[in-house]
C-alpha positions, 0 to 999 in steps of 0.5 A: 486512498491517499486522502484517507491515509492524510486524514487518517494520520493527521487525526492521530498525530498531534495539531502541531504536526498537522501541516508536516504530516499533509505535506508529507502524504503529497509528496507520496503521491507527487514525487511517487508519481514523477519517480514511477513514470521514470523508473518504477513501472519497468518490468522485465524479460526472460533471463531477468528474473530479479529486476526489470528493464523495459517500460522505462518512462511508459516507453514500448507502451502500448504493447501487446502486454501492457497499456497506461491504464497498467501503468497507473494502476500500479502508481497508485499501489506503489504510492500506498506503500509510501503512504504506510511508512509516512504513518510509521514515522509520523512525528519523528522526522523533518519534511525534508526526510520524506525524500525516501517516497521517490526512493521507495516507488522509483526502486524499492517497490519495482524490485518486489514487484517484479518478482511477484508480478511480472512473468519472468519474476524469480518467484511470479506464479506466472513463470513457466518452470515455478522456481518457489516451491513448485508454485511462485507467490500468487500476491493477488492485489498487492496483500503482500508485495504492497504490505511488505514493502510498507510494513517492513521500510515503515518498521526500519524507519521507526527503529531507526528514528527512535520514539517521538519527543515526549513518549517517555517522561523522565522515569522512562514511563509511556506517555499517552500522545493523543490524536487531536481529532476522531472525526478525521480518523473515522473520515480516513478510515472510510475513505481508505475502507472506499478505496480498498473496492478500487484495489481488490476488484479492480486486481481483476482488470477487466468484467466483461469475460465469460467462464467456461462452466456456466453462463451465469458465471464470468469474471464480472462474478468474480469481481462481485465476491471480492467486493463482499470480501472486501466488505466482510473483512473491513467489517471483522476487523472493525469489530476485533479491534473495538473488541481488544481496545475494550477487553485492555481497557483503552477504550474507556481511557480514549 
């Protein structure tokens, strides 16, 4: 995943920014990693339903709920996380101003997380007395928890940074800022589309577990159908976007 976000940005940004934009997705991954295994995988117990406070630095680990397998699982969300702001910003900030991904794995996305996910999360579907509408947030692979953390620091980020240099000429009309390579895009956006399969599926975290309604059903089951989910939704939205870049006419001019 954190390949396909590089290419990815590193296509649509200018060539000039190509190095600040790669740095930028490593430290993602590097400083996210040092500031999960520290701070981020660190869900709680009862009568703590808005942060948690145990697993700090993988430690209790193993346990009868959690392994480092868990623990990695959850790094690589949290660090896609980090990768959706390094998009949102990309052109605008200085390498040092990526300082945010230890920030944002080591507190911010812990926090939400431990809501949704942990068991004694204030809104966690797994909580015995649901105080979120009768029901908590079922957030199965990190659809919203991941996105929400992503989407909403990515669009503070750019508010607060304001457009890129040379994205209004003087009258205060757009200026187009070309991505200098398609091929990197069409690479990034593949492996992303690859790294989606590890996400959905892999959210079920383990295969090999029989259902009670039929011998032919079990989670490997399961597992399969979010694949071809997977697969059907990357398929549409491909097609919707060409289709709107067609309808305005952006495609002609790309």
């Amino acid at each position: 995943m954190q390949l396909g976000f590089s290419m990815l940005c590193v296509g649509l940004v200018q060539a000039k920014n190509t190095m600040n934009i790669m740095l930028t997705n490593v430290l993602d991954a590097a400083t996210g990693g040092l500031f999960y295994y520290l701070f981020g995988f660190a869900y709680g117990s009862p009568f703590n339903g808005f942060i948690g406070r145990h697993y700090f630095a993988l430690g209790l680990i193993p346990s009868s709920s959690y392994d480092y397998n868990n623990s990695l699982y959850q790094w690589a969300f949290a660090i896609a996380a980090a990768g959706i702001i390094s998009g949102s910003i990309a052109e605008r900030t200085q390498f040092v101003a990526f300082i945010y991904s230890s920030f944002l794995t080591g507190f911010a996305n812990h926090v939400v997380s431990h809501w949704f996910w942990a068991t004694d999360g204030w809104a966690s579907a797994f909580r015995t007395n649901k105080f979120l509408f009768d029901s908590g947030v079922i957030d199965f692979a990190g659809s919203g928890v991941i996105h929400i953390v992503g989407g909403v620091a990515g669009l503070w980020g750019a508010l607060i940074e304001g457009p890129r240099i040379g994205r209004f000429d003087h009258t205060g009309r757009s200026v187009a800022l070309r991505g200098h390579s398609a091929m990197l895009v069409v690479l990034g956006t593949f492996m992303l589309w690859f790294g989606w399969y590890g996400f959905n599926p892999g959210s079920f975290n383990k295969i090999s577990s029989f259902y009670a309604f039929g011998y032919y059903y079990g989670q490997w089951c399961a597992v399969r159908r979010t694949a071809v989910t997977t697969t059907l939704a990357g398929c549409a939205a491909a097609l919707t976007t060409l289709l709107v870049k067609n309808l305005d006419g952006t495609l002609e001019r790309d």
